[in-house]
N, C-alpha and C positions, 0 to 999 in steps of 0.2 A: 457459358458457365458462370461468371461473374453474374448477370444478372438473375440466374437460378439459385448462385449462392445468397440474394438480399430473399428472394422469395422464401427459403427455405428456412432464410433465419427467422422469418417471422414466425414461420411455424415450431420454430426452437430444435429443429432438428439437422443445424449447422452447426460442426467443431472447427477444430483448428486446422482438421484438413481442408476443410470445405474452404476456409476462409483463405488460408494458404494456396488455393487452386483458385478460386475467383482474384486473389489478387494478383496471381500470374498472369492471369488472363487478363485479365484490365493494363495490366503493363504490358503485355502483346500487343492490344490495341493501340495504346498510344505512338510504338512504333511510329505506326501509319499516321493517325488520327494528332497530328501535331498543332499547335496555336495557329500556327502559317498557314498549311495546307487547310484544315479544317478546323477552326475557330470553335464551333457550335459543339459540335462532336467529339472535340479536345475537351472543353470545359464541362459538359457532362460525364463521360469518363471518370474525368479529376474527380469531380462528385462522388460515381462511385467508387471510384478507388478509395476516395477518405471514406465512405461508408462502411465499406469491409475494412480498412485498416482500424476505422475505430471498433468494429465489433470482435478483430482481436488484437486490441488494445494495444498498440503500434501507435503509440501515444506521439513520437519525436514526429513521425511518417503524417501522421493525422495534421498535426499542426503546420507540416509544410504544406500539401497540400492544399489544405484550407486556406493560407495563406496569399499562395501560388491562384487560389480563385477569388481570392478578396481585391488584391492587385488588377484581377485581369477585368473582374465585375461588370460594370454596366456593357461590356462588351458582347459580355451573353447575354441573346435573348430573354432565358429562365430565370436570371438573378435575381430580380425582384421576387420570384416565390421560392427560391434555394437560399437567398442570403440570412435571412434566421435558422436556419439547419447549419450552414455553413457556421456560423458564429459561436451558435452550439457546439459544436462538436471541437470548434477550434477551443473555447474554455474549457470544454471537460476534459479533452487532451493535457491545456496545460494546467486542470487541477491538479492531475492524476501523476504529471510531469512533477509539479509539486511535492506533494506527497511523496512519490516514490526519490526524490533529490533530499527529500526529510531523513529519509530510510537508508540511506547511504546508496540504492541503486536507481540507477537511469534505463530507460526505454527508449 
């Protein structure tokens, strides 16, 4: 599900429910799929977890995660082709973090 919900958004035909069910399910996975047990598998997840949390702007959520892979980095195989996606989305998180702490509300 999670990974049908990134497909889906590209086709723009993912809301908040979709986003809300892939991120359930990415956090089911992690269950199992821990740093310990599975390394590889943990830090892709993370991935997309922060992808769906950034496409419904779960800004606070975004910027742990991404963090949580910034940290863990050269660890993962993928980092070197995720670490600018990653980076990304950690700034636009805390623009929007910004901005909405401008506005008197937090995410």
């Amino acid at each position: 599900m999670g990974v049908m919900h990134h497909g889906r958004h590209k086709a723009g035909a993912t809301g908040a429910a979709g986003v809300d069910a892939a991120v359930a399910c990415f956090y089911r996975a992690l269950e199992a799929r821990t740093p310990e047990a599975a390394p590889q598998d943990w830090a892709l997840t993370i991935f997309s977890l922060m992808q769906a949390l950034l496409d419904g702007e779960r800004w606070s959520a975004v910027v742990d995660r991404g963090r949580a892979l910034e940290r863990f980095g050269s660890r993962w195989a993928s980092w070197p082709a995720h670490e600018a996606t990653v980076a990304y989305a950690v700034a636009a998180a805390e623009r929007a973090l910004a901005q909405l702490s401008g506005q008197g509300r937090w995410t």
